[in-house]
MIBAMAR-109914 format. One record per residue (C-alpha): x, y, z. Coordinates in steps of 0.5 Angstrom, whole numbers. Layout:
<<X,Y,Z>> ...
//
This chain:
<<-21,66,-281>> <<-18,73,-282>> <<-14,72,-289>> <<-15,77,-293>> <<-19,73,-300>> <<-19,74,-307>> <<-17,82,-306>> <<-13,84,-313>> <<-5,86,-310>> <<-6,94,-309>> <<2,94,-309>> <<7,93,-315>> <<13,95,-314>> <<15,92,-321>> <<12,94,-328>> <<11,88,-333>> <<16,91,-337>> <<22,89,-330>> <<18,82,-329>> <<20,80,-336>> <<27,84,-336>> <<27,80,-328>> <<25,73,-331>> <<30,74,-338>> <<36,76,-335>> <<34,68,-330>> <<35,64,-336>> <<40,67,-339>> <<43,65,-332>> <<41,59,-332>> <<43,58,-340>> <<50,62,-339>> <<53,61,-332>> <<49,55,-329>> <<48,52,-322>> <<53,47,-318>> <<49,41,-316>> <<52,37,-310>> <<47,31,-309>> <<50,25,-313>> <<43,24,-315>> <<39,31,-316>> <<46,32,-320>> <<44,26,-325>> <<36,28,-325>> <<38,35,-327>> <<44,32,-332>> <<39,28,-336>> <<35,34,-339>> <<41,39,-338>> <<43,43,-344>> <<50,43,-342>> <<54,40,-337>> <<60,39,-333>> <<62,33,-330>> <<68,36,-325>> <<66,42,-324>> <<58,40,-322>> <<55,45,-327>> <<49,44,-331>> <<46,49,-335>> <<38,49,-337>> <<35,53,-344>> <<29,57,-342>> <<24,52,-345>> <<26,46,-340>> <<25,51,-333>> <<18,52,-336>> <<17,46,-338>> <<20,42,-331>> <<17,48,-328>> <<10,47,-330>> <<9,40,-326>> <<9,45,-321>> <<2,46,-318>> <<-1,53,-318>> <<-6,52,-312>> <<-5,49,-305>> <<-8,48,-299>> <<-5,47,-293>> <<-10,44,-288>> <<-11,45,-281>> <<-14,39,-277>> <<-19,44,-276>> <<-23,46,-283>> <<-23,53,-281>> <<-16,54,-280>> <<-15,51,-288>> <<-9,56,-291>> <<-11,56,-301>> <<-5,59,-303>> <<-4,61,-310>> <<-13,64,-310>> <<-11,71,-308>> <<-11,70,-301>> <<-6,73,-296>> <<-4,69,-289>> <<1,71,-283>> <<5,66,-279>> <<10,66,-274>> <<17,64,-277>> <<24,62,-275>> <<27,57,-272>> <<31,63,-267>> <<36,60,-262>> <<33,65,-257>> <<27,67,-253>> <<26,74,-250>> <<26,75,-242>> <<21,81,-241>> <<21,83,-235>> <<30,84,-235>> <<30,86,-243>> <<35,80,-244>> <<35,73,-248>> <<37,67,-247>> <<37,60,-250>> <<30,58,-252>> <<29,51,-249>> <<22,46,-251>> <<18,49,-246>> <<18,56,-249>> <<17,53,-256>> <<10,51,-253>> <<9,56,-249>> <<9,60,-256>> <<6,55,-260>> <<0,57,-254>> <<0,64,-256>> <<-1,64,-263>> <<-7,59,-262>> <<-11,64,-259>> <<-9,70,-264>> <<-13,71,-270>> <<-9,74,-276>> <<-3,69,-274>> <<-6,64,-280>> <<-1,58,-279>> <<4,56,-274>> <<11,56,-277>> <<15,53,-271>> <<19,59,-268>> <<24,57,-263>> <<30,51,-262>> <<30,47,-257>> <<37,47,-255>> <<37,43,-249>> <<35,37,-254>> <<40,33,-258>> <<40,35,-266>> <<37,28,-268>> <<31,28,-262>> <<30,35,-265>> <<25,34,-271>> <<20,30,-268>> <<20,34,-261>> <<19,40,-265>> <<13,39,-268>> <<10,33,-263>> <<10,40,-259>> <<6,44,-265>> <<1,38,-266>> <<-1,37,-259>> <<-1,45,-258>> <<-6,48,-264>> <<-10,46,-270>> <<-7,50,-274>> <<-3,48,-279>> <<4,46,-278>> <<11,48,-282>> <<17,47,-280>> <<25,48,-282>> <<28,40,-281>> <<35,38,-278>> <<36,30,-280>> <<32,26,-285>> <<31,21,-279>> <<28,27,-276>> <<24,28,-282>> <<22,20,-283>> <<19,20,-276>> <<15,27,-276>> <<12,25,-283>> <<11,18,-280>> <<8,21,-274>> <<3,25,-277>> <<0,19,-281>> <<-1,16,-275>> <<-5,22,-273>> <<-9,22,-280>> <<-11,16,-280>> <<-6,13,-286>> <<-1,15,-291>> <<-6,17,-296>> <<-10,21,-291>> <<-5,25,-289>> <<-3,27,-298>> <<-11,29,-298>> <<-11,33,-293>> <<-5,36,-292>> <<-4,39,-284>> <<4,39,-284>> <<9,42,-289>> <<17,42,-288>> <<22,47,-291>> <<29,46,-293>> <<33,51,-296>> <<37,52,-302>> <<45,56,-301>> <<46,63,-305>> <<48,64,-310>> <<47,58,-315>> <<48,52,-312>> <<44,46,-309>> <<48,43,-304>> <<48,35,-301>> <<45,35,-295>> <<39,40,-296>> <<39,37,-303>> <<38,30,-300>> <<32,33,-296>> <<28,37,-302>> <<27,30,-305>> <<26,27,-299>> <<20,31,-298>> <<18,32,-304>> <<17,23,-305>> <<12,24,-298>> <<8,27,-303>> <<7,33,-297>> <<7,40,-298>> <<15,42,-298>> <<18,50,-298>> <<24,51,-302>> <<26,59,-300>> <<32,62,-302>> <<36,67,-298>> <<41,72,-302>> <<43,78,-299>> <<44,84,-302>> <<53,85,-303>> <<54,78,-300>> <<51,73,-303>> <<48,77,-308>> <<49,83,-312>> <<47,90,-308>> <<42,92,-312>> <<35,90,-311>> <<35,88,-318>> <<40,84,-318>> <<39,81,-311>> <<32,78,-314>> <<36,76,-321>> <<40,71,-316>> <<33,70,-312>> <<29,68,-317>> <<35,63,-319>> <<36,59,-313>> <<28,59,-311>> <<27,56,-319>> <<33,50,-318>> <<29,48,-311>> <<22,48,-314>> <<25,44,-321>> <<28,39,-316>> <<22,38,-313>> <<19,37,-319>> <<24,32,-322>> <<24,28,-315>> <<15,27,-316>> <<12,31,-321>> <<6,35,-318>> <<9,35,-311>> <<6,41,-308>> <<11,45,-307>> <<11,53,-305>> <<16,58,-308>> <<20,62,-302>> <<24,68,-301>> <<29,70,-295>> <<32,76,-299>> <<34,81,-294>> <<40,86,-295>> <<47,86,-291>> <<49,91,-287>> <<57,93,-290>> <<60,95,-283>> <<61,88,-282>> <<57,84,-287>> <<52,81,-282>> <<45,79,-284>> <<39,85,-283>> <<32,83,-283>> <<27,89,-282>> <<31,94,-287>> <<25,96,-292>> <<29,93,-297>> <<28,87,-295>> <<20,89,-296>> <<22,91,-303>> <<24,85,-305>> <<20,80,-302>> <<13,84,-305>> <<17,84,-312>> <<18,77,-311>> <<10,76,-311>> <<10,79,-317>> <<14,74,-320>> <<11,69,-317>> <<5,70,-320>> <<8,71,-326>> <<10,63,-326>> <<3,61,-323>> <<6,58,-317>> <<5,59,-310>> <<9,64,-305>> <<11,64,-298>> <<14,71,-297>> <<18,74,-291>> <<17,81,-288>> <<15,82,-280>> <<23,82,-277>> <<25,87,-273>> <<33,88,-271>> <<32,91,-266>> <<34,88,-259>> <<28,91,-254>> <<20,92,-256>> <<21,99,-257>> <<19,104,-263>> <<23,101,-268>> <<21,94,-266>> <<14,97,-268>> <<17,100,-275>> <<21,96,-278>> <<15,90,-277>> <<9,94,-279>> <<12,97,-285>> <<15,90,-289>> <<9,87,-287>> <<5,92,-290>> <<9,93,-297>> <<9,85,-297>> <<1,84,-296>> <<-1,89,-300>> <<3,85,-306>> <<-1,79,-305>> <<4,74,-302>> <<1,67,-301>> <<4,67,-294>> <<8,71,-290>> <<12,68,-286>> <<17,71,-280>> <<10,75,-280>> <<10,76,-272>> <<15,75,-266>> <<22,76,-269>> <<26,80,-267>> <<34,81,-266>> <<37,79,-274>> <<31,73,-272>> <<36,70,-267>> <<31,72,-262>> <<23,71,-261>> <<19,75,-257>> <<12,72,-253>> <<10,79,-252>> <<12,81,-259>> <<7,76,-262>> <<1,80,-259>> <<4,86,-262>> <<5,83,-269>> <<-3,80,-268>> <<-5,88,-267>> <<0,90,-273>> <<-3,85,-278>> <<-10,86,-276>> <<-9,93,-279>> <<-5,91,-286>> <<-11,86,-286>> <<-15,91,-286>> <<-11,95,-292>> <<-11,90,-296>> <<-18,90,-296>> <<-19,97,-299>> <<-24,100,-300>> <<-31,96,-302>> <<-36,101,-306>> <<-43,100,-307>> <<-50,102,-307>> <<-50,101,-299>> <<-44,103,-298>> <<-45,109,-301>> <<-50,110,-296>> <<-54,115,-300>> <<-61,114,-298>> <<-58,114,-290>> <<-54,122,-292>> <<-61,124,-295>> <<-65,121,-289>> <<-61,125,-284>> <<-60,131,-287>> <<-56,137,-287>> <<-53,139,-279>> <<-56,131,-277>> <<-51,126,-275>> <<-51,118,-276>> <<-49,115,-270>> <<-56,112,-268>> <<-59,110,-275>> <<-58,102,-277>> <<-53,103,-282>> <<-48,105,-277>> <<-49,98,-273>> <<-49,95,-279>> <<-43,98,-281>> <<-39,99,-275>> <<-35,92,-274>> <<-34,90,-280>> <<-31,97,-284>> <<-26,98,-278>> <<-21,95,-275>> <<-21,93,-267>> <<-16,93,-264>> <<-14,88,-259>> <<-8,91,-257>> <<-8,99,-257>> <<-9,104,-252>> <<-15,109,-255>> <<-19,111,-247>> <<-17,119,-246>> <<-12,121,-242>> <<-15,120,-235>> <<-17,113,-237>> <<-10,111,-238>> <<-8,114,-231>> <<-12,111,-227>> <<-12,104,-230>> <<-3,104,-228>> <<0,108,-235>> <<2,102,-239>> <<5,102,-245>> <<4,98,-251>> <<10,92,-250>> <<6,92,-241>> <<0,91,-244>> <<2,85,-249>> <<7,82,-243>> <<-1,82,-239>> <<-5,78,-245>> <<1,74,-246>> <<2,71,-240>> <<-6,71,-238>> <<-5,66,-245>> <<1,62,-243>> <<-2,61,-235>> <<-8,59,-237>> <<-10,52,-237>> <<-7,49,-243>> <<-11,46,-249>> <<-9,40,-253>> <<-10,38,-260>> <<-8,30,-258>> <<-13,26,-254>> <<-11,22,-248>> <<-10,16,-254>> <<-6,19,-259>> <<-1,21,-255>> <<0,14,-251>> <<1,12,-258>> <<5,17,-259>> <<10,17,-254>> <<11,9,-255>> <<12,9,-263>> <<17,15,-262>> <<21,14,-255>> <<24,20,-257>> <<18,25,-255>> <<20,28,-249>> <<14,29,-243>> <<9,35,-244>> <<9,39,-238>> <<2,39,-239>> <<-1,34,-235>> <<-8,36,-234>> <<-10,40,-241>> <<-16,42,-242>> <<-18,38,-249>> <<-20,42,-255>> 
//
């Protein structure tokens, strides 16, 4: 696998200094101000350990002593397996992984420019694309089938990403009969309950509210996940002059509030649930208020929040890759690299939204996968640095060849090629006439080329013939694959 492992964080935004000032500034909001808890049984969990409550209002107060301790049930380390090995993501060991993001209600059509309402075909046709890139780690499902009833949602959302990929599998949830079914369903894929808690190859996410509030029915939800014992996000979304102050400072106080409530219930529900802490932190646009997802702000925020997250040993899943523009053009490419490399280079556990998203994430783009891939490929290879030693240095070679020589023909050269220097997939680097001849293509023509080479071809299942019979007669709302006659990995 391409993750970047067990390299040291070469960008910190913040000084130990701010991390501590960060962290105090926390508690005292939790001591002082409080949060609201709006799940009956989450509220009386918090209550019995609360330093202060107040019943009608549905504030509990915590003293810093407390959130440590609640927080330090919480594993440092988790793995969020793949159904096959190789695709294993080790979060919280110093590796950095990439996934798609979502859930977009729309699908970019290439050809015309234009969106329309994504549908569960356009989800599998994803999912297929970003089985076939390489530096797409895991495979958040990006798309809402909006042809489908809410309550059918869950379970057909993530039957699409069991049949189509190895990779692990990660989700927002809808309902929680959707989430008793998925997690029913993927016990029968594993073999059994305590097959699926050892070797973990699906996660649900359930969002917290800003600012400083737990609500009923995502409440409901975290505690949920949390009693199946798989691995559970809990990320936060404070946005810079909406639902938390304008400066970044500030916003990442409120963030790292929110994230800690999600994870401290998680941890009152079942000691020891794996649960990742995550960031959504982006800024607002003040002419109208409305969310912005590519402003380097965003960046800024999400790579601080690496640093917190070490700080309380606690894996991250980050946010960085979206783009507001509404076509594949320069800022498309800009806004996407630019966050993802700042937030790489921080060291985030997992980046999510790292490729595909475009237009304030209401949309996802197939051809936009295959350009993020590339854009990966190349913070990947940042990230890695520089590797210095007695044959990098490559001193016998210099001496060997001399004054006026040149190396392209000695052994250290082949040796060296492929693995100090990225390969692009993607990029145009033939000379001019090259170019010409062969039709002139822009970057966004050639990804709409491999994209649709992938989605055409034969498709590839993860389901045997057997698996999805069961399936299919355990959950009658499972709608038909449109892939009859794939191709068995």
């Amino acid at each position: 696998m391409n993750s970047l492992e067990n390299h040291i964080p070469r960008y910190r935004p913040l000084s130990q200094e701010q991390i501590e000032r960060i962290h105090a500034a926390t508690m005292e909001v939790f001591s002082e101000t409080g949060f609201e808890v709006h799940n009956p049984e989450a509220f009386e969990m918090f209550r019995k350990v609360a330093s202060e409550v107040d019943t009608e209002r549905q504030i509990i107060k915590l003293s810093e002593n407390t959130v440590r301790e609640i927080i330090s049930k919480a594993p440092s380390k988790i793995t969020l397996h793949g159904r096959d090995e190789k695709h294993d993501c080790h979060l919280g060991t110093g590796n950095v992984y990439f996934g798609t993001g979502g859930t977009a209600l729309n699908i970019l059509d290439y050809p015309s420019q234009s969106t329309r309402p994504a549908q569960l075909d356009d989800l599998i046709d994803v999912i297929r694309i970003a089985d076939q890139l390489e530096y797409i780690h895991l495979m958040l499902l990006p798309t809402y089938p909006n042809e489908l009833p809410v309550e059918r949602v869950d379970v057909n959302r993530f039957y699409a990403g069991f049949m189509y990929t190895s990779k692990h599998i990660m989700g927002g949830v809808y309902t929680s009969e959707g989430i008793r079914d998925v997690i029913a369903m993927a016990q029968r894929i594993a073999g059994s309950p305590e097959a699926l808690r050892e070797k973990p190859f699906l996660s649900m996410i359930t969002c917290g509210i800003s600012p400083l509030r737990l609500d009923e029915k995502y409440g409901q939800y975290m505690m949920q996940v949390a009693r199946s014992g798989i691995p559970v996000v809990v990320p936060a979304e404070p946005l810079c002059g909406a639902t938390a102050p304008m400066s970044l400072a500030g916003n990442l106080v409120v963030q790292n509030c929110d994230a800690l409530i999600n994870v401290m219930l998680t941890q009152l529900t079942n000691p020891g649930t794996p649960v990742v802490y995550g960031c959504v932190a982006s800024s607002t646009d003040l002419r109208d208020v409305s969310y912005l997802g590519g402003p380097v702000e965003s960046g800024l925020i999400n790579a601080a929040t690496a640093q917190m997250t070490k700080y309380y040993g606690l894996p991250y899943y980050a946010t960085a890759g979206i783009s507001d523009a509404k076509v594949l053009d320069a800022q498309c490419g800009y806004e996407s690299a630019i966050n993802n490399l700042l937030v790489s280079m921080a060291g985030a556990d997992f980046i999510h939204d790292a490729a595909g998203l475009m237009e304030f994430a209401m949309t996802v783009s197939k051809e936009k996968l295959v350009i993020d891939n590339e854009i990966l490929g190349m913070a990947h290879r940042a990230y890695r640095g520089i590797e210095v030693n007695e044959d990098t240095l490559a001193l016998e070679v210099i001496k060997n060849v001399g004054p006026g020589g040149n190396f392209l023909t000695t052994r250290h050269t082949r040796k060296h090629m492929r693995k100090e220097h990225y390969s692009p997939r993607l990029s145009d680097r033939d000379k001019r006439q090259v170019w010409e001849n062969e039709g002139c293509q822009d970057t966004a023509e050639r990804a709409h080329e491999i994209a649709q080479r992938f989605v055409s071809s034969r498709a590839r299942t993860y389901l045997d013939e057997k698996a999805q019979s069961d399936l299919m007669q355990q959950f009658d709302s499972i709608e038909t694959m449109p892939h009859e006659e794939a191709v068995k990995a």
